[in-house]
C-alpha positions as CSV (number, residue, x, y, z in Angstrom):
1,X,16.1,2.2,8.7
2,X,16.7,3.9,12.1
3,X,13.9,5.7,14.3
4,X,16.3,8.9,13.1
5,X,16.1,7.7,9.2
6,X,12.8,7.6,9.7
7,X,12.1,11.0,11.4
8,X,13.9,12.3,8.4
9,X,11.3,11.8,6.2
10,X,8.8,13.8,8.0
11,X,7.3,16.7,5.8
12,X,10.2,15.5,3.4
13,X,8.1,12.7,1.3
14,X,5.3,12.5,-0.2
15,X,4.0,8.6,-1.1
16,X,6.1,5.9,-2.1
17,X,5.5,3.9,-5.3
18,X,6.2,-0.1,-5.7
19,X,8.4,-2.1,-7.9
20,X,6.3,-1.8,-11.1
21,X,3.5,0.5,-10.1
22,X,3.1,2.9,-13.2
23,X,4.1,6.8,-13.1
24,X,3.5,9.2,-16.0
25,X,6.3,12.0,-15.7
26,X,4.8,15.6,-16.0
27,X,8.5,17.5,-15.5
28,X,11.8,17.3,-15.1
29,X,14.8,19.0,-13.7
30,X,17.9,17.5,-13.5
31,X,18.4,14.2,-12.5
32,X,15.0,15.0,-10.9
33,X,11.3,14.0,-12.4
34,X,8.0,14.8,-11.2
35,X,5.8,12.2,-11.6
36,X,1.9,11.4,-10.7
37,X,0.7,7.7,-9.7
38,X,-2.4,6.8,-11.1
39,X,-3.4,4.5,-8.7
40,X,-2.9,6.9,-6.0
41,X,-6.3,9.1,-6.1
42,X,-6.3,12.6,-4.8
43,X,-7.5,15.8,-5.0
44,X,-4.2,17.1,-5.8
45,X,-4.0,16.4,-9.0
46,X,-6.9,14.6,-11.5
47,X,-3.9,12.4,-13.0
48,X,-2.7,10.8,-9.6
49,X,-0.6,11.5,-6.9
50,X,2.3,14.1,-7.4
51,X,5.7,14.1,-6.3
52,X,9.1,14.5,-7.6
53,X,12.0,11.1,-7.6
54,X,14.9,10.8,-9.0
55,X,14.9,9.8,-12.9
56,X,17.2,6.5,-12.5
57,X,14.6,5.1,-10.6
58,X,12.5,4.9,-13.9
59,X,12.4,2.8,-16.9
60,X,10.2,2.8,-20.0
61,X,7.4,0.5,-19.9
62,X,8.2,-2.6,-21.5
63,X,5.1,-4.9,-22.5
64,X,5.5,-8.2,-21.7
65,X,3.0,-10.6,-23.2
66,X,1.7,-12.4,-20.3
67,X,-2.3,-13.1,-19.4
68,X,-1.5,-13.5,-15.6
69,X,-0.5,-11.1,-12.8
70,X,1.7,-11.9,-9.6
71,X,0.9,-10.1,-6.4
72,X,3.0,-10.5,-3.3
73,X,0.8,-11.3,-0.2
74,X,3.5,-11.3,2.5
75,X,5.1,-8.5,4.1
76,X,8.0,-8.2,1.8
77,X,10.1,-11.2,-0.3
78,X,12.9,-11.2,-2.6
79,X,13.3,-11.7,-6.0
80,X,15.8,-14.6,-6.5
81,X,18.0,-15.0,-9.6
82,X,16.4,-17.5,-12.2
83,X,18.7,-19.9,-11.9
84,X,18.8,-22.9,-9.4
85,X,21.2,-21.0,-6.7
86,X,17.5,-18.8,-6.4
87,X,20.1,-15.2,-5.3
88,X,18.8,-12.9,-3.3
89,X,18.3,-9.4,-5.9
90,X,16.8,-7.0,-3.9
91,X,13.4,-7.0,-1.7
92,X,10.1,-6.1,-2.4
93,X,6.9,-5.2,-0.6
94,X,3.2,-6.6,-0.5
95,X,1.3,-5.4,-3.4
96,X,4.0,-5.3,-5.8
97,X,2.7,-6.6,-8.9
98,X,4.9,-8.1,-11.5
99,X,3.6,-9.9,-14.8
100,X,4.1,-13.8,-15.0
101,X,6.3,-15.3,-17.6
102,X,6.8,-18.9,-16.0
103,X,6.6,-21.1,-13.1
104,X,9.2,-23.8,-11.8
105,X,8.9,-26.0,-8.9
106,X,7.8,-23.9,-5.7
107,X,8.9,-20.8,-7.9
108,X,7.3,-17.9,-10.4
109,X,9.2,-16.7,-12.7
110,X,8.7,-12.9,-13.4
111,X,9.5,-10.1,-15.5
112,X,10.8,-6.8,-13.7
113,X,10.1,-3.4,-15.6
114,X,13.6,-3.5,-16.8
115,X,12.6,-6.8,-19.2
116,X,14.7,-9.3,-16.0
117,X,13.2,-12.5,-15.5
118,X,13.8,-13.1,-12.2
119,X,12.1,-15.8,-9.5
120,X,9.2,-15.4,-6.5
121,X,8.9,-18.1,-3.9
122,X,5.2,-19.6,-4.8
123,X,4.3,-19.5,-1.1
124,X,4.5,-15.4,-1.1
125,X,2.2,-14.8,-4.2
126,X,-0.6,-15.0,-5.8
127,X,-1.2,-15.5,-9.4
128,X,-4.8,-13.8,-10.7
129,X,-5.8,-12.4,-14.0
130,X,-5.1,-9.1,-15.1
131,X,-7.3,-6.3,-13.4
132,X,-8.6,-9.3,-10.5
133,X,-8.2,-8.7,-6.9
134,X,-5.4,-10.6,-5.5
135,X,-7.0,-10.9,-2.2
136,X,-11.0,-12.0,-1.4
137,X,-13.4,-8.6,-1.5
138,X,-14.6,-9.1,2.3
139,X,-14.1,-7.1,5.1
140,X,-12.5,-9.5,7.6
141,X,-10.0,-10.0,4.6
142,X,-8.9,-6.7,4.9
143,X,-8.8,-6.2,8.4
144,X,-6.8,-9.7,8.4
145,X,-3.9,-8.5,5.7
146,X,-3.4,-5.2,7.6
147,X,-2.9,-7.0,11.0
148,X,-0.4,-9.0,9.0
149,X,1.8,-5.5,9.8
150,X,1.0,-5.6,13.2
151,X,4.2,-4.5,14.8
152,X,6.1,-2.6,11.6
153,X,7.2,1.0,12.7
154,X,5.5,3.8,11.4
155,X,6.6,5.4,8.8
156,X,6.1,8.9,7.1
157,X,4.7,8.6,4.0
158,X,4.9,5.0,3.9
159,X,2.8,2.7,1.5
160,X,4.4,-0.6,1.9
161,X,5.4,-3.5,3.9
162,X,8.6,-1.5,4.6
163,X,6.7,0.7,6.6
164,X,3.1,2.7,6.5
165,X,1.7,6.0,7.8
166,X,-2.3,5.8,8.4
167,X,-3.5,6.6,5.0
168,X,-0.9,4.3,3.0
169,X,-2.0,1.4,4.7
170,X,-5.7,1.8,4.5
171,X,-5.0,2.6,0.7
172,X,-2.3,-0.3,0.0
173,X,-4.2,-3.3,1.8
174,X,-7.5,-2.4,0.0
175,X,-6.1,-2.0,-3.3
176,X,-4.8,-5.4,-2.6
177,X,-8.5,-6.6,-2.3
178,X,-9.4,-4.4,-5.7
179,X,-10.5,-1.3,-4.2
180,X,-8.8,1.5,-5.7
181,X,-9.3,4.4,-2.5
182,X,-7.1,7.5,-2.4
183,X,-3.9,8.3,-0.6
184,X,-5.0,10.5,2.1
185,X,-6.9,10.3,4.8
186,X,-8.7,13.7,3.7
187,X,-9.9,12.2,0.7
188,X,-10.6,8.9,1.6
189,X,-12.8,10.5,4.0
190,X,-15.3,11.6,1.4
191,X,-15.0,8.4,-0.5
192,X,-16.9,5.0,-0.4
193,X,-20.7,4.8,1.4
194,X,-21.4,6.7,4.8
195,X,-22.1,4.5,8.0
196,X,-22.9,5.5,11.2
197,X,-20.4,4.2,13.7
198,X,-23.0,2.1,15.5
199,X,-23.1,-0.3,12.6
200,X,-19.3,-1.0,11.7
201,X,-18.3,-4.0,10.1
202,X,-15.0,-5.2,10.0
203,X,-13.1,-3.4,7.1
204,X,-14.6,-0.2,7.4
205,X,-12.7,2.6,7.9
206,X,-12.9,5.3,10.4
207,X,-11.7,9.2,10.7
208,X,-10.4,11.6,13.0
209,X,-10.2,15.1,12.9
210,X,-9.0,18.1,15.1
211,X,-10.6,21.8,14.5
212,X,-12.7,20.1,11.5
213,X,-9.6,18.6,10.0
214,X,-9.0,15.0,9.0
215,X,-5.7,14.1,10.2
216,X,-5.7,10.3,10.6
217,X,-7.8,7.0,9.6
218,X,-7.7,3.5,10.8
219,X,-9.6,0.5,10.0
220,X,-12.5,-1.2,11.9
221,X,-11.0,-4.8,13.4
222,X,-14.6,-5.8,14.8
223,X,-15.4,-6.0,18.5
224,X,-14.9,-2.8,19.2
225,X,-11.1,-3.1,17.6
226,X,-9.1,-1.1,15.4
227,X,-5.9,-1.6,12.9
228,X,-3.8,1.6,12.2
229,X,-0.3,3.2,12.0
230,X,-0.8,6.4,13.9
231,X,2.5,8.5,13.7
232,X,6.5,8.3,13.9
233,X,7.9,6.1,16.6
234,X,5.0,4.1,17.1
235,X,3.9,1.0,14.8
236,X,0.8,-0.8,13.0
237,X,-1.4,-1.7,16.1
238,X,-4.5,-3.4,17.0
239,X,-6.3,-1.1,19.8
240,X,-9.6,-0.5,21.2
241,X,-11.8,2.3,19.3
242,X,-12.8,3.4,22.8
243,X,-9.0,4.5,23.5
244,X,-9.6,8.0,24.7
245,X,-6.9,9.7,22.6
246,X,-9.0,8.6,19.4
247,X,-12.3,8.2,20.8
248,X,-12.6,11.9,21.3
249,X,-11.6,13.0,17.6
250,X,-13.8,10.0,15.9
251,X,-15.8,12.0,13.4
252,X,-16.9,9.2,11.0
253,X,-16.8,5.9,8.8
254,X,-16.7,4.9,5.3
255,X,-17.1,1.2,3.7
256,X,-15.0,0.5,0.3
257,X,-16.1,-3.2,0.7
């Protein structure tokens, strides 16, 4: 995606949603539905985030009898054909969660929403229970997964390893470590425990506003550090908090973990 594809998509998109992530449809119109994402809190809407996709993007859930849940832990991967030439299919982002049916050699075998079995490398994954974090519950894990970005271009509405704006990525990595926080920074902001920003630890996340307004939220790094993506054109950094562009619009922090 260009720096122009990606301009694009400002004030045009809402969230983005992974490979398997569950929707409920609320309306339709046309080859259009609207939709709400559960697992995306937010004041908009008591159901979950709202937004409208297009309906071939969709399937029925299928149940698939599995006790164990894959979760990629990489930026992206593909899912290869299950068969020994391992194809390329299409990729997919950290966080995408995809029920297990199998495992051969240094490969998982998974089912895909449309009832495919298709094949993870080992190396990319993790393998939990259903409803277990795939990654530890500290702070320093947190604040590790999201410098794994470090360097991916910003991008509007983003919530995956294709590309994040500030909220998606504090949302994404720490539902990856079981904390279900909502999409935007506005809401996040009244969400988790209070701390005073004299006694960060790593994982926290902290807020910025303009005229009383949250507008943008990062993640505390330690040492004085921060992780965010902070707007079109620029990418997932690692900066100090005392950079005077943010330093003067930190209102705040909140610890999930």
């Amino acid at each position: 995606m260009t720096l122009s594809d990606r301009r694009g998509l400002n004030g045009h998109a809402d969230t983005q949603a992974l490979l398997g992530d569950r929707v409920i449809v609320v309306a339709r119109s046309g080859a259009w539905v609207k939709v709400v994402v559960p697992e995306q809190p937010t004041p908009l809407d008591a159901r979950g985030y709202p937004g409208w996709m297009p309906a071939v993007q969709l399937t029925a859930v299928r149940p698939v009898a599995s006790t164990w849940v894959v979760t990629v832990v990489v930026r992206t991967t593909y899912l290869r054909t299950d068969n020994a030439s391992a194809t390329p299919v299409t990729e997919i982002s950290f966080g995408t969660r995809l029920p297990r049916v199998g495992v051969t050699g240094g490969w998982v075998r998974v089912a895909t929403p449309t009832g495919r079995v298709l094949r993870l490398a080992a190396s990319a994954v993790v393998v939990r229970a259903p409803g277990a974090a795939a990654l530890p519950r500290t702070g320093s894990d947190v604040v590790r997964a999201a410098q794994m970005f470090n360097g991916l271009p910003y991008l509007w509405a983003g919530r995956s390893g294709f590309g994040f704006d500030c909220s998606g990525l504090t949302s994404l990595v720490l539902r990856a470590h079981g904390v279900i926080a909502p999409r935007d920074a506005d809401a996040q902001a009244v969400k988790g425990t209070k701390v005073s920003t004299s006694a960060l630890r790593p994982g926290d996340l902290l807020f910025y506003a303009t005229r009383g307004y949250v507008h943008h939220v990062s993640i505390y790094a330690g040492g004085g550090r921060m992780v965010q993506s902070p707007n079109t054109g620029s990418s997932v950094q690692t900066i100090a908090m005392s950079t005077p562009s943010y330093a003067r619009e930190l209102v705040g922090a909140r610890r999930f973990i």
